[in-house]
N, C-alpha and C positions, 0 to 999 in steps of 0.2 A: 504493500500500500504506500510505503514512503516515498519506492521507486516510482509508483507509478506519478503521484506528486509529483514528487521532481520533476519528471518526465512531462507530467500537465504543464508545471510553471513552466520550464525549458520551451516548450513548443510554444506556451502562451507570447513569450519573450521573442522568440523568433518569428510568430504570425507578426506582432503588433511592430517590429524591428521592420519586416518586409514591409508593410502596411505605411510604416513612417517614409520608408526608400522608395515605396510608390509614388506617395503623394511628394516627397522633395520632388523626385524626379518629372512627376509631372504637373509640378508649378517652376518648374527648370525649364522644359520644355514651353510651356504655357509663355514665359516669360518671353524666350527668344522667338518664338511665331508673331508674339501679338506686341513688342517691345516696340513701345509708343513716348519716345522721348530720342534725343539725337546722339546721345552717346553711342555712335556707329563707326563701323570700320566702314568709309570709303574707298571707291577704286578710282582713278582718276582715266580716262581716255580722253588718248590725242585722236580725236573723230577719224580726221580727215589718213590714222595711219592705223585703224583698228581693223578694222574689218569690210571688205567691199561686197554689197548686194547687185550689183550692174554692169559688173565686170570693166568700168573705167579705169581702175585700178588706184581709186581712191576710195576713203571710207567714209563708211556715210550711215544715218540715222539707222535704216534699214538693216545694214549691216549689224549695228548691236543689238537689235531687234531678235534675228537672229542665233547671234551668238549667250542670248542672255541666258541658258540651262548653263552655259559654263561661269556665268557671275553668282547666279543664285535659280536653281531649279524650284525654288517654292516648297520645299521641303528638308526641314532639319536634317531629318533621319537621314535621308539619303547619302548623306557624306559623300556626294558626287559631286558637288562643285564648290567654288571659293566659299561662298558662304558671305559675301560681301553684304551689307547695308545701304548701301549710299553709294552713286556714281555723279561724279563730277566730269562734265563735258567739256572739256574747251569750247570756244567760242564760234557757234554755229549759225551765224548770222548771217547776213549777203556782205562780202567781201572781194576786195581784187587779190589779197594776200592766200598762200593756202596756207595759215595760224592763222586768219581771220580777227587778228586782234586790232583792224584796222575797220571798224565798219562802217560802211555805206547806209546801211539800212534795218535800222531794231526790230524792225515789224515783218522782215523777211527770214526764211530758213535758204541760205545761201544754195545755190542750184545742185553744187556738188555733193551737198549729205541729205539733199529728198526734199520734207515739204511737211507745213507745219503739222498734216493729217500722219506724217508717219512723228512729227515732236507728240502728237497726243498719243498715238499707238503706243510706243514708247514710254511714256506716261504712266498711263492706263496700263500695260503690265507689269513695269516696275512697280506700281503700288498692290496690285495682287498678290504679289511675292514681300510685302510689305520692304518695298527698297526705295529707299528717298531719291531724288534726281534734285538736283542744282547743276546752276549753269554760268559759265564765267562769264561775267559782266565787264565791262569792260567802257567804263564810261569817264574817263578822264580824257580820253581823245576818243578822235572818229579820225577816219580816213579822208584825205581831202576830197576824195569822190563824194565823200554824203554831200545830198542836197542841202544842210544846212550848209557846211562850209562854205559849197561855190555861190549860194547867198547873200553871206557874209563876208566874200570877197569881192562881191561882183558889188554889195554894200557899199565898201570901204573907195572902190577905184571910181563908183561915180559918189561917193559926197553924199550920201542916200544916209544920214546919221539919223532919221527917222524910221528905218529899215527894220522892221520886226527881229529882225537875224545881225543887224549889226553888231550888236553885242554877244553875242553866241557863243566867239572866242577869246583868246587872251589877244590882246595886241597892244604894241607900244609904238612912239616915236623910234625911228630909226635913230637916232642921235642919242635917244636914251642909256643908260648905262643898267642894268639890271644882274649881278651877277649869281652863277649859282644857277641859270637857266640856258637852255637855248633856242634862238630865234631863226627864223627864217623872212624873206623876203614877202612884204604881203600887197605891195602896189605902191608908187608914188614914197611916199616918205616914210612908209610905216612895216613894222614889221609882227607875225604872229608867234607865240609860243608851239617848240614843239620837243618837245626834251627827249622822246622816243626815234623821232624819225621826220623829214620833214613834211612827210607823206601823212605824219601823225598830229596832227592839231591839236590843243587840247581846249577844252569846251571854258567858259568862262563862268564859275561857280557862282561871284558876286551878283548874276543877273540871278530873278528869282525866277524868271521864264526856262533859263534852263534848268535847275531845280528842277520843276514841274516836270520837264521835259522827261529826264532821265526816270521821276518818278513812275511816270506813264508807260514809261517801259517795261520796269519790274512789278510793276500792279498788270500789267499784262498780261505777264508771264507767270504769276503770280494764280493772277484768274484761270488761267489754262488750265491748271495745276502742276506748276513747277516747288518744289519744296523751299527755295534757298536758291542764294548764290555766293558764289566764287568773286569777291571782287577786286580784278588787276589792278595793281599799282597805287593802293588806297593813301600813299603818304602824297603821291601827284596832284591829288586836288586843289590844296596848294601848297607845291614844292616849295619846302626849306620853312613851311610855318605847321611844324604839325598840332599847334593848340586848332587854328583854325582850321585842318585838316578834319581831325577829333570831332569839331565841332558839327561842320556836316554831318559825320557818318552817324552822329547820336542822333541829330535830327531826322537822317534819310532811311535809319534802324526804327527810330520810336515810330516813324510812319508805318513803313511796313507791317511790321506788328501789329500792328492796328486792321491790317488787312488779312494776315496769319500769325496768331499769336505765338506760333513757335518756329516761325520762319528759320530753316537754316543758313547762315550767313559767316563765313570768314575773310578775311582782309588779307591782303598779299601786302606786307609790310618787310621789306629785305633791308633787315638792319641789325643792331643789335639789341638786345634784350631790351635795355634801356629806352630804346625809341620809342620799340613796341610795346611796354607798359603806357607810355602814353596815348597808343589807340584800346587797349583792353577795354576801357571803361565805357566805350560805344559800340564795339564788337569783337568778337573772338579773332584772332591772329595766327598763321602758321607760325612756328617755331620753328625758324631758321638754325640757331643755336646748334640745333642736333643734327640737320641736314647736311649732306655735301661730305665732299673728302675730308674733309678737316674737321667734321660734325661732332659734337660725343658718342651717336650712334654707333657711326662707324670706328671712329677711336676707340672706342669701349669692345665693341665685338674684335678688336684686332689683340684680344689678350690684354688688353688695358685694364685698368682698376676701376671695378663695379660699384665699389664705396662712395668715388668720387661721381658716377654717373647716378645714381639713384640720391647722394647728397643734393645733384642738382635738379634731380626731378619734383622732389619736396619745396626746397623754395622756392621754385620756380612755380609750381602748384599754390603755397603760399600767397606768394607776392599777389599772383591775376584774382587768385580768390578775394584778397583784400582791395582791388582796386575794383571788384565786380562781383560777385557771390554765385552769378551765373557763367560765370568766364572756364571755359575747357582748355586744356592742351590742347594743341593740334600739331602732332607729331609727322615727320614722314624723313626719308631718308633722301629721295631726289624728287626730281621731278623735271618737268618738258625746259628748263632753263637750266639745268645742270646735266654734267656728264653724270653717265647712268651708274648706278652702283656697282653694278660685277666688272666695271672695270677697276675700284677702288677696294671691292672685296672681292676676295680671292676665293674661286668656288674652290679649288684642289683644298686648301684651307676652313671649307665649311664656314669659313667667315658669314657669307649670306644667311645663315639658317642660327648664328648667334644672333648680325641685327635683327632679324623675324622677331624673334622672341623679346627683345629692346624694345623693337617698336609695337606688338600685339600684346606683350604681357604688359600695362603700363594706362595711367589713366587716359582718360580723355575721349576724343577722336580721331583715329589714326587714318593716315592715307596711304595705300599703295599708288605707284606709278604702274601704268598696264606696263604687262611683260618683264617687270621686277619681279614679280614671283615664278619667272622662270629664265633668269640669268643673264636676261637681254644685255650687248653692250651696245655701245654709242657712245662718241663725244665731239668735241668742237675738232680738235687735232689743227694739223696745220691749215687745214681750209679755214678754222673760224668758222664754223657756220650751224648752227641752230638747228635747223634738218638732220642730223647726225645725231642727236637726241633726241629728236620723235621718227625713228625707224618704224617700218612696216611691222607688225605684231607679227610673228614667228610663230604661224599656226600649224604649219607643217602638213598641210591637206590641200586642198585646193582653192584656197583661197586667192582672189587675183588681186589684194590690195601691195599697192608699190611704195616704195619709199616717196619720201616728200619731195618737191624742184627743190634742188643745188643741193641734194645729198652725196657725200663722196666717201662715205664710212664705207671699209670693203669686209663684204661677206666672209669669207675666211676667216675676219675675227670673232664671226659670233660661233662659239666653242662650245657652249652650254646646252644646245637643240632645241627643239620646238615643242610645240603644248605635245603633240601627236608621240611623240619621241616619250617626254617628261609621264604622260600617265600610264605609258606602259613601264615604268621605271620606278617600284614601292619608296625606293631613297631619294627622290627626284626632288629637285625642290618644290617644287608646283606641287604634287602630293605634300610636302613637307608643310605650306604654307595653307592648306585646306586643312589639314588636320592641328594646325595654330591657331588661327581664326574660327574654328568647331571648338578647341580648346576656350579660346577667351569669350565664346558666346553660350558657355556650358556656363560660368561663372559671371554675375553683372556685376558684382562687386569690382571685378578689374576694373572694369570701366567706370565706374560709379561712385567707388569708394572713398574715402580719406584715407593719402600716404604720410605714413614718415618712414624714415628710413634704418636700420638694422644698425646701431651705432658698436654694437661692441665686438667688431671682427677685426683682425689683426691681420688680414690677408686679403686676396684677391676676388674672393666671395663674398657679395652681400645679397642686401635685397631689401625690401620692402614688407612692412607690416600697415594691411589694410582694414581697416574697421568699415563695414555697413551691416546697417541696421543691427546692431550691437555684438555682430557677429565680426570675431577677427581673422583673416586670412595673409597666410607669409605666402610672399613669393620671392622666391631667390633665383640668384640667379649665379653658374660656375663658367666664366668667360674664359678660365685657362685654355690654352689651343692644348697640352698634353695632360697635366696635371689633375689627377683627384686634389679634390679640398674638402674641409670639414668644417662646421662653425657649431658652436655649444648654443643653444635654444633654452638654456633651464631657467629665463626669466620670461618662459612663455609658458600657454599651457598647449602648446600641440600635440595632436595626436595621433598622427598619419600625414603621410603624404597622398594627397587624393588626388594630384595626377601630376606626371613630367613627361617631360619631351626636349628632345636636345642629340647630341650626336654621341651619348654615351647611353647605356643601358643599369650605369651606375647610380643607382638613386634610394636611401635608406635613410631612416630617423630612428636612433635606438641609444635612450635613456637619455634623450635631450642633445643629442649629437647630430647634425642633420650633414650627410657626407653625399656630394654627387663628383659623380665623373665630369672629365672637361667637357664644355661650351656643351654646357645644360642646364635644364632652369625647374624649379619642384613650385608644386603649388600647396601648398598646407594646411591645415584645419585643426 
């Protein structure tokens, strides 16, 4: 009879244990199907080098249309594709440029990526698979092709200072002295801003007509159903004063808002830390700091010390939270203005698959660059030239999209293979990077949580202790390229490691001793 007790309470203990592992598990699952706030992994695509529907051999709306079971199939379980949130488009507007960062025309879908019926297709599936879409805005210049500029010039050359569009742009006296900008020639004595290109005019904020202007654009886009945007060169509104910079973008944020109260919105602000707290307080910011060859990202996954990078993710976390209490990280490692990662991490080295874990184990909103999660290279090299950074996505099928005009990066250096190659490959990165992003959308606390950081290690391992909702979770992280390490945990209460991933199979916690093998990261409970 004792036994059989026993044996009752045991299996009672065990029913009501599964029963608890149900219900976690599927308010885990609940959470990431129906996960209704922006703490998301985005993907970023260069449109016009992703994917081609029309066989022109450039990429176009239709094209990710397409491709979208390999961003997000609309099912967790599946573990078939990235598993992405959020897709950010480069700028797909009517343009002469193919980066379209130069626009003609706001109210058009440029001829080469389709038409706004496929921007809403697009849309509309992205939001069934619950994946936000923003789109880079780009409204500190236009192209001197837009109707307003030749306006505003045709304004200025006959004396027309009555001219609805005369003021539209920036312009000065040619004799003027202005330093810190650059001008170009605009008719008779005067000249326009154009700090980009001279092809690039930039719009004149002081009038409150263009205000309006720009607004009408993203209430647009807005109305269509676009989630957010992407917005170019947010210190240019006006260069070299960024209080009054600031000052717009709270104005041109508090509107929006008003229109989607959770509008997703970040600022392209390429500076350093310091500049960019002074936009936080109007809108969220990449975080350059970590990006690029010289990034922490990258320095930290090269065998570098962990302490010092997770030191800097706390106050850096800190600092935006106290100038804004809604302000995220916005992490990413390159992007379409920078040479591409895998030629700064070394895939023989595994280095790509430590930044992963940098950048996906970690708060905020992280960004991929397309074709970073499978080894893509590219860079400026001796050409100089921009197009060598948005290469054609390396699908390895028949895809007919082509490289971008004045690409001169030569095929032989891409070493790494293509998607088609990568998923038949369990160690591939691309596998590697779906099964990190399934990892960080298992747990919302990464994303969500309060960091500080692991202060009592003496070595090249740390990490991160995260609190939500009173619940604590460690994530560490072992950057060594050969070495096991160990760190002593007995001022915590863990008790388990409830999942790792990394390039070792070394991964144990026993009697407060939490020991991984190199360039691997544990998640803790």
């Amino acid at each position: 009879m004792r036994y059989l007790m026993f044996v009752n309470k045991k299996i009672s203990k065990i029913i009501i244990l599964v029963l608890v592992m149900l219900l976690s598990s599927s308010c885990t699952n609940k959470h990431i199907d129906t996960i209704d706030d922006n703490y998301r992994v985005f993907y970023q695509i260069f449109v016009g080098s992703f994917s081609d529907s029309n066989n022109d051999g450039i990429g176009d709306l239709r094209g990710i249309i397409n491709r979208f079971d390999y961003l997000n199939d609309g099912n967790s379980e599946s573990k078939t594709s990235l598993g992405i949130q959020g897709i950010w488009l480069s700028p797909i507007f009517e343009s002469p440029s193919y980066h379209k960062y130069d626009v003609t025309n706001y109210y058009k879908i440029d001829e080469d990526f389709g038409t706004m019926d496929d921007l809403k297709e697009l849309i509309e599936l992205a939001h069934s698979r619950n994946v936000k879409v923003i789109l880079d805005l780009a409204i500190n210049h236009t192209s001197t092709d837009n109707e307003w500029f030749k306006q505003f010039k045709n304004a200025h050359i006959n004396g027309e200072t009555n001219n609805h569009y005369y003021d539209y742009y920036v312009y000065k006296n040619a004799d003027e002295v202005i330093p810190g900008k650059t001008w170009n020639y605009l008719g008779k004595t005067e000249n326009y801003e154009c700090n980009f290109s001279t092809s690039m005019p930039e719009l004149n904020f002081d009038n409150p007509v263009v205000r309006q202007e720009v607004y009408e654009v993203a209430k647009y886009y807005l109305d269509l159903g676009v989630d957010g945007f992407r917005f170019d060169a947010a210190k240019y509104i006006y260069l070299g004063d960024d209080k009054q910079s600031t000052d717009f973008w709270a104005e041109f944020i508090n509107k929006l808002q008003k229109i989607k109260e959770d509008v997703y919105v970040v600022g392209e602000v390429w500076s350093s830390d310091n500049e960019t707290y002074t936009y936080i307080s109007a809108l969220n910011c990449f975080n350059f700091t970590l990006a690029n060859a010289e990034g922490k990202i990258a320095e930290t996954a090269k065998n570098g010390d962990v302490n010092l990078y997770t030191k800097y993710i706390v106050n850096y976390q800190n600092k935006i939270k106290s100038l804004n209490e809604d302000a995220m990280l916005m992490p990413f490692i390159s992007n379409h203005d920078m040479d591409r990662s895998a030629g700064f991490l070394m895939m023989a080295n595994k280095f790509p698959y430590v930044a992963a874990n940098l950048l996906l184990l970690g708060p905020g909103s992280p960004f991929i660059y397309y074709g970073e999660e499978i080894g893509m290279k590219g860079s400026r090299g001796g050409s100089n030239t921009d197009a060598n950074r948005r290469l054609a996505m390396r699908w390895g099928d028949d895809d007919t999209v082509n490289n971008p005009e004045g690409s001169t990066f030569e095929e032989k250096k891409q070493t790494n293979g293509t998607v088609k190659e990568q998923l038949e490959n369990e160690d591939s990165l691309l596998n590697y990077y779906r099964k990190l992003i399934d990892l960080r959308n298992k747990y919302p606390e990464i994303a969500r949580g309060d960091y500080d950081y692991y202060k009592d290690s003496t070595n090249d391992m740390g990490g991160f202790i995260v609190t939500y909702n009173d619940d604590v979770t460690g994530i560490f992280h072992n950057c060594s390229l050969t070495n096991e390490q160990s760190v002593n945990l007995s001022n915590y209460d863990f008790e388990q490691i409830a999942d790792y991933i990394g390039c070792s199979d070394i991964a144990k916690l026993e009697n407060n001793i939490l020991t991984l093998g190199p360039q691997t990261s544990a998640i803790l409970k």
